[in-house]
N, C-alpha and C positions, 0 to 999 in steps of 0.2 A: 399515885406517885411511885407505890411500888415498882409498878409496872414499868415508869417509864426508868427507873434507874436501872430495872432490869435488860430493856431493850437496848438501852445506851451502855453496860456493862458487856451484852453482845456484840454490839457494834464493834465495841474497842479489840473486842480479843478477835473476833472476824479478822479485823482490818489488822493484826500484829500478827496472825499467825497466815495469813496472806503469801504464796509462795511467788516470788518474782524467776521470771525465766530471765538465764545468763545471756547476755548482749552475744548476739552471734557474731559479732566484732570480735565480743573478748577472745573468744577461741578460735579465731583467723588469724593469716599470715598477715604481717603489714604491708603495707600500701608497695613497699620498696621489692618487699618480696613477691607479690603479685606479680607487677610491673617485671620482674626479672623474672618471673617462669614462663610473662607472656610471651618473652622476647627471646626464651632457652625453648619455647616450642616452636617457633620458627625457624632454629637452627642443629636443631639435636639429630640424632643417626634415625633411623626408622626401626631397630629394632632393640624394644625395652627401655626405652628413655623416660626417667621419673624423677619428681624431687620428696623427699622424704622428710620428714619432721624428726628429730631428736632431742634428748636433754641431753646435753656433755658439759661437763666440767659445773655441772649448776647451772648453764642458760644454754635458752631455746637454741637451735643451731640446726640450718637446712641444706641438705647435700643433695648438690644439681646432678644427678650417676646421665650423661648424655647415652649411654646401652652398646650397644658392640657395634660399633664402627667398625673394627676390624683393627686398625695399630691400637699399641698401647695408648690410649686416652685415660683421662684423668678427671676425678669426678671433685669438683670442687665445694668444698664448706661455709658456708655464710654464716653470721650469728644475723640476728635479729630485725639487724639496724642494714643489713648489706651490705657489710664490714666483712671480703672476703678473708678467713683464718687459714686456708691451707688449700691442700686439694689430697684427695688419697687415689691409691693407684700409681698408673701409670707404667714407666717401662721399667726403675725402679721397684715398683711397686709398694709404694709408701703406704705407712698402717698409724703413723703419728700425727695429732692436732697438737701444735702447743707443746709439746713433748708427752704428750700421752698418747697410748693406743687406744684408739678410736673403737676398737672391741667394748671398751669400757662405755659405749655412750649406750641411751634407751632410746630406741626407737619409738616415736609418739605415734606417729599414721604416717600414710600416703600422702603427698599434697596435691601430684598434679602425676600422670601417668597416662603415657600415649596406648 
């Protein structure tokens, strides 16, 4: 009897201390955002066009930079949902999201880069 309370006390702590891998969903772009870097790689310049991951303001938020076309182009901000917030750059050369500079955001990773 010992035994088996012993074997069945293993089991339990096996099975709670058990390490689950994180959903490779969880840490992907959404669906919307995919679908929108499919469609910014068929139309982006040919040199250095990427979309880039950041945290700003407290949520996720992905800037399409289309790379040097040569005129002042502008590279635009999405938050999550595909909810364009702004665009930086340009001939201007804007540095504000939302009324903050954009300096202030953290860069997460690369998402997509030609």
């Amino acid at each position: 009897m010992r035994k088996m309370l012993l074997y069945t006390i293993t089991f339990v702590f096996l099975m709670a201390c058990k390490t689950h891998k994180p959903s490779s969903t969880a840490d992907a772009a959404s669906a919307c955002i995919k679908k929108s870097i499919e469609n910014f790689s068929k139309t982006e310049c040919d040199k250095n066009p990427n979309v880039k991951e950041y945290t700003f303001q407290g949520q996720k938020v992905f800037v399409f930079d289309p790379g040097q076309c040569g005129a002042d182009m502008t590279s635009e901000v999405f938050d999550k949902d595909c909810k364009s917030i702004g665009f930086l750059g340009g001939f201007e050369g804007n540095v504000k999201i939302n009324g903050e500079d954009f300096s202030n955001a953290l860069l997460v990773k690369t998402v997509w880069e030609k």
